[in-house]
C-alpha positions in Angstrom: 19.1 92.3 -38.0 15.6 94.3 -37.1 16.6 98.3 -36.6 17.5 99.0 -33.1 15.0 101.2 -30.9 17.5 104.3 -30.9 19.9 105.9 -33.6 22.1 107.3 -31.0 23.0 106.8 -27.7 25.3 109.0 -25.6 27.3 108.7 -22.6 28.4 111.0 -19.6 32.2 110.1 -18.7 33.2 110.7 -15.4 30.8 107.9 -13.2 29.2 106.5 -16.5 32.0 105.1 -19.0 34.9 105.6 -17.0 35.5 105.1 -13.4 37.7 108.4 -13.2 37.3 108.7 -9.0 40.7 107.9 -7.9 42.9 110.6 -10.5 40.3 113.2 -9.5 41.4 112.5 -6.1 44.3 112.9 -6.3 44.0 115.6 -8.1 41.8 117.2 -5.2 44.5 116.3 -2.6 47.3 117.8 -4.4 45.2 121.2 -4.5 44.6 120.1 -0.7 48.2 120.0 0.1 49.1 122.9 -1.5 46.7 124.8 0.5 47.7 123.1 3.9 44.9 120.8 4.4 44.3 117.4 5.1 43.1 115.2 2.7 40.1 113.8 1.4 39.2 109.9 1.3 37.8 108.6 -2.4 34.4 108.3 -0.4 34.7 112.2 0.6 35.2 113.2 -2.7 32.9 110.9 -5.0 30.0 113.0 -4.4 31.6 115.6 -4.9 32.1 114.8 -9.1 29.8 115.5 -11.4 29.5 119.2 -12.1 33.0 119.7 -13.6 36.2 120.3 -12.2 35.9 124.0 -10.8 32.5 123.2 -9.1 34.1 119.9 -7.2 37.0 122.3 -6.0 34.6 124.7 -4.7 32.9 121.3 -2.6 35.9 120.1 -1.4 37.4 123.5 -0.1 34.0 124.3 1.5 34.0 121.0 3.2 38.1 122.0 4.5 37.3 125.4 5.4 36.9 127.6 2.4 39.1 130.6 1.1 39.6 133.3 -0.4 38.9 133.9 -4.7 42.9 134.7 -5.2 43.4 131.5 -3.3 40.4 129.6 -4.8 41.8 130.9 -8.5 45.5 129.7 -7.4 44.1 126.4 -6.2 42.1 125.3 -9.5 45.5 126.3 -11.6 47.3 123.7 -9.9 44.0 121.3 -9.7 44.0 121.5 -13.6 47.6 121.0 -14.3 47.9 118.4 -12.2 45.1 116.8 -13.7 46.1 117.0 -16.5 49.5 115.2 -16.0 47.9 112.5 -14.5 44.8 111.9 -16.2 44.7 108.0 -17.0 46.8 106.7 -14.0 44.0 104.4 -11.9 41.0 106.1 -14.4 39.7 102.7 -16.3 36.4 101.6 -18.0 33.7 100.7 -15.8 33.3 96.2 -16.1 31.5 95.6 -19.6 31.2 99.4 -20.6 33.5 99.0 -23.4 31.6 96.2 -24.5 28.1 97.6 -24.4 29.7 100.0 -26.6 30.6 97.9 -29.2 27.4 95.6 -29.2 25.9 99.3 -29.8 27.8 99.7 -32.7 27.1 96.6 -34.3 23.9 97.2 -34.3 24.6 100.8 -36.4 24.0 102.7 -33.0 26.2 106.1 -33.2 27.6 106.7 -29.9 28.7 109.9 -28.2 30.0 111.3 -25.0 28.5 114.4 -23.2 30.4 115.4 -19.6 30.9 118.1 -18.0 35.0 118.2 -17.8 36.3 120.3 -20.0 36.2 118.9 -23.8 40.4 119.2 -24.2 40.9 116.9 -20.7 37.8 114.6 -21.8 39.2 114.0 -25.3 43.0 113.5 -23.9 41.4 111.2 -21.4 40.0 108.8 -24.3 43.1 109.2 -26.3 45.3 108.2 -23.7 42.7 105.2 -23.3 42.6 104.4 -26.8 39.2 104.6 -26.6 38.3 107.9 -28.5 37.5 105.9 -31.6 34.5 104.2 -30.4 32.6 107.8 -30.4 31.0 109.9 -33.0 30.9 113.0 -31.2 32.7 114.4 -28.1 30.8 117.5 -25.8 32.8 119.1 -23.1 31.4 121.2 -20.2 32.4 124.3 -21.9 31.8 123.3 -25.8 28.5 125.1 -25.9 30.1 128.0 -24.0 29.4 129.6 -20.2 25.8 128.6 -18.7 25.2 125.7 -21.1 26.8 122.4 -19.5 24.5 120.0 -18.0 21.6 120.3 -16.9 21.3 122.6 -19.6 19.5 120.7 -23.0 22.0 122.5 -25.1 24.8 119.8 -24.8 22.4 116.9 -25.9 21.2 119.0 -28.5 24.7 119.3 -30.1 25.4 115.9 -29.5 21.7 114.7 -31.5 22.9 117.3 -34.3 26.5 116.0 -34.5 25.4 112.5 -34.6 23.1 113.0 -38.0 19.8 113.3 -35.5 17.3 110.7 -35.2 16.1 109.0 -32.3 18.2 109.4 -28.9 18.6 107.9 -25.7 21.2 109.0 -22.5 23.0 107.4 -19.9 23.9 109.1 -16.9 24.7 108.6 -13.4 24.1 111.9 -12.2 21.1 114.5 -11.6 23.0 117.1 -14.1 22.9 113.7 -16.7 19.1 113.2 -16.2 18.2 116.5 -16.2 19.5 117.1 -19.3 18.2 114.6 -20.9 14.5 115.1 -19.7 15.0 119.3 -20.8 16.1 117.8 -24.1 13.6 115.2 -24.3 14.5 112.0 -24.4 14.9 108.9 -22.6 17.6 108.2 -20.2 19.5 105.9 -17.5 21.0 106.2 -14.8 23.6 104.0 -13.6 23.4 103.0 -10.1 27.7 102.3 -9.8 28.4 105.9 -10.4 29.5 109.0 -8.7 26.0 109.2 -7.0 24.5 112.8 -4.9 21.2 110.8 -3.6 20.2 107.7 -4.3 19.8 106.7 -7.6 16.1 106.3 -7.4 15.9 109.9 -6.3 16.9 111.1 -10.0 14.0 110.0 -11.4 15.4 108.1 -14.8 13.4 106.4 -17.3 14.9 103.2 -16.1 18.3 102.1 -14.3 20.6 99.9 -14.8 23.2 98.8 -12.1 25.7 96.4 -14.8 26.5 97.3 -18.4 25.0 94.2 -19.7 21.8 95.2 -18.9 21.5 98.2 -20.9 21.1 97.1 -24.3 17.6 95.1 -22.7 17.1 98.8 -21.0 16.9 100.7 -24.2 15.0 97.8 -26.1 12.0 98.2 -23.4 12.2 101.7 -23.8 11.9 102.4 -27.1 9.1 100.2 -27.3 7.7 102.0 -25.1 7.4 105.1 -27.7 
């Protein structure tokens, strides 16, 4: 089999791999409830995701009126904890992600994760899934420490230097994903089924993809592109 275009290909989780939208919503609502407040629909809260768990709790209790930091710090306790009891209840792979993984694999592709929840949820999360295995590397929102998540290059730095180095791609479906990529320097896609902010043409990727079995074609034309 000729050498595939890239060495390693990493993933962001929540929006990318997994379709996580419904637990985080519940999640969201529970905080909600707790707090008196009514509820937010999956549609409220989707674009709301992508910047980690504290940041999409800030969002939603802006959009519901705000409060006060005791009540903000008492609200993301119970946001986490109830989280994390209910991590992998709807949360499921996106159609053919699991499989694009694979035919990645088989073609001596390393593969890695690099999200912004925190590293503990995001490797329970695949555990739970059985799905940990199919990684080489795992980076969480705060495995670099404060003020390096996404956008921040750091993250896909780590995850290039964890994976052996060599020639890397991302997939994202986010402007933190993107951004990231492009400060680190290397090509990336966004999905256009994720947890979108904009449009997806508005994040300016290398190319997009909007089903899983196109992305293997995706990072072909790319990397001839080099």
């Amino acid at each position: 089999m000729t050498k595939f275009s890239f060495d390693i290909v990493g993933f962001d989780l929540d929006g990318t791999f997994l379709d996580t939208i419904g637990d985080l919503t519940a999640a969201v609502n529970h905080a909600l409830a707790e707090a008196g407040r009514t509820p937010l629909t999956i549609a409220e809260v989707t674009p709301m995701v992508g910047g980690g768990a504290k940041h999409m709790l800030e969002l939603t209790l802006a959009a519901t009126g705000g409060c006060t930091e005791e009540e903000f710090r008492r609200l993301y306790k119970l946001l986490l904890a109830y989280y994390e009891a209910h991590i992998a209840v709807e949360t499921r792979p996106f159609p053919g992600a699991v499989e694009a993984i694979d035919a990645l694999r088989a073609r001596g592709v390393k593969t890695a994760i690099v999200t912004n929840k925190f590293e503990n949820l995001a490797e329970r999360l695949l555990d739970e899934l059985n799905l940990r295995d199919r990684f080489d590397a795992l980076i969480g929102g705060d495995t670099m420490g404060k003020g390096f998540a996404k956008p921040h290059r750091a993250p896909i730095d780590e995850m290039i230097r964890r994976c052996g180095g060599g020639r890397a791609a991302f997939v994202g479906d986010s402007i933190y994903d993107i951004q990231a990529a492009k400060n680190a320097g290397i090509p990336n896609i966004a999905v256009s089924f994720g947890f979108l902010l904009q449009p997806v043409e508005a994040l300016d990727a290398d190319a997009v993809i909007d089903r899983y079995d196109e992305l293997i074609p995706a990072l072909e034309r790319l990397g001839s592109l080099a």
